[in-house]
N, C-alpha and C positions, 0 to 999 in steps of 0.2 A: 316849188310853189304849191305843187297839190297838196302836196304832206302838209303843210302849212293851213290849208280851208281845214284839211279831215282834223286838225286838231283842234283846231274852233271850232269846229260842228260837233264835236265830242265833248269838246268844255261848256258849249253851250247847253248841250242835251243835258248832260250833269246838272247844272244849274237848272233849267227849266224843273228837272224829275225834283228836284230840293227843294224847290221855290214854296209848295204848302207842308202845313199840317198834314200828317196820317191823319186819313178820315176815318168816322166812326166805323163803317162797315166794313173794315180792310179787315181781312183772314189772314196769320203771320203762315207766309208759303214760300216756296223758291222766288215766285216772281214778284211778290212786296219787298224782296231784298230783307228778310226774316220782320219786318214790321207790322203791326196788326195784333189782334187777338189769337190768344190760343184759352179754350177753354175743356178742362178736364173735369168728371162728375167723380167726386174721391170718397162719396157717401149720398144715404138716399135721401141727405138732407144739405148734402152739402158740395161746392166745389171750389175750386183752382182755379183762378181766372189771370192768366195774365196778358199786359201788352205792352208793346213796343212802342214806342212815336221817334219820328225822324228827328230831327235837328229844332224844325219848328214846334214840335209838339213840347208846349210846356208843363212844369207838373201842376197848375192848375186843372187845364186841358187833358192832363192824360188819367185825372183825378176824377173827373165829370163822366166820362169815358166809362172806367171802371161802373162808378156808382149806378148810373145807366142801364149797364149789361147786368151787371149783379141784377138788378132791380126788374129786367127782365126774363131773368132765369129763375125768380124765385116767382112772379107771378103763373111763367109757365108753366110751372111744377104744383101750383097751386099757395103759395105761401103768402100770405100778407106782411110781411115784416120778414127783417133780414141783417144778421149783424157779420162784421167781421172778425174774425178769431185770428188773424193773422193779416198784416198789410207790411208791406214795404214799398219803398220808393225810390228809386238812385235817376240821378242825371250824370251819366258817364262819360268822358271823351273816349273814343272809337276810332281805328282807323284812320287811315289816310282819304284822299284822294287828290293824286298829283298829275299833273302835266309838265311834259317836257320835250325839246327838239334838242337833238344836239348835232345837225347841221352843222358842217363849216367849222367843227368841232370847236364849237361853243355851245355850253350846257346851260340852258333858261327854262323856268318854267315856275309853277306857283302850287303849291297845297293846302290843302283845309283839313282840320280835323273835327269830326263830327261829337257830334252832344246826340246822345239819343236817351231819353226821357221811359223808362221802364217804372212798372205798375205789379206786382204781384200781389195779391188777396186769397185770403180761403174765405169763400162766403157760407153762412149758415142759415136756410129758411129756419122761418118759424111762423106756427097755426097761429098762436096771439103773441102780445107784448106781455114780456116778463114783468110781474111787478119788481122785483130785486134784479135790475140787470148789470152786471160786471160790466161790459162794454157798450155803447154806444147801439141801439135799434132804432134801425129805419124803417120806415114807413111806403112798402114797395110803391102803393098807388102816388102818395107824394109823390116818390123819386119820379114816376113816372109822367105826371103829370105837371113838373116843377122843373126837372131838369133836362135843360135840351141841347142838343147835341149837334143844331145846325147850323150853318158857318152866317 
């Protein structure tokens, strides 16, 4: 009967920790379970930004996310505008997680397989807007002041 609460209390936990979105300010580290940003500077004008979202994070969501942080690293750095030179997108299934007793030698229990929602980008500041530009320039103050990130 005990082994029985401890596996509810452990299915439970599970669930509860899945129940939202990865939030904007999550760092990907051991204890996000690799979820969150990772952000790398790969030029004095540019970087690598990527992130992870749990199950709940969708790619609209993990889209907003991006454009965001982008839009905060190029005003840090001083840039008013900022395009991408490279993006991708995947929603994967990942992994298990299963529960099972096999008491009484009968084997029961239940699994899920996760969806997690990844973001890669190389962002590029820039001093002004290109008049000729190949791709797509945003507008860091926009993004800032337009796109929000709170639940």
């Amino acid at each position: 009967m005990k082994s029985f609460k401890h596996l509810w209390l452990c299915a439970g936990l599970a669930l509860l920790l899945s129940a939202c979105a990865t939030p904007y300010d999550t760092e990907k580290d051991f204890w996000s379970f690799g979820k969150g940003f990772e952000t790398v500077q790969i030029a004095p004008d540019g970087w690598q930004i990527s992130f992870v979202g749990n199950t709940n994070t969708d790619r609209a969501l993990a889209r907003k996310y991006i454009m965001r942080k982008s839009a905060e690293l190029c005003q840090q750095a001083g840039y008013s505008y900022f395009t991408f030179t490279r993006e991708q997108t995947d929603r994967d299934s990942v992994g298990q997680f299963g529960v099972a007793d096999s008491s009484s030698s009968l084997l029961w229990g239940s699994s899920t397989t996760n969806k997690e929602t990844s973001v890669v980008v190389e962002v590029t500041g820039l001093n002004s807007k290109p008049d000729n530009a190949t791709s797509r320039v945003y507008d860091t103050n926009y993004i800032l002041s337009h796109v929000s990130v709170e639940g």
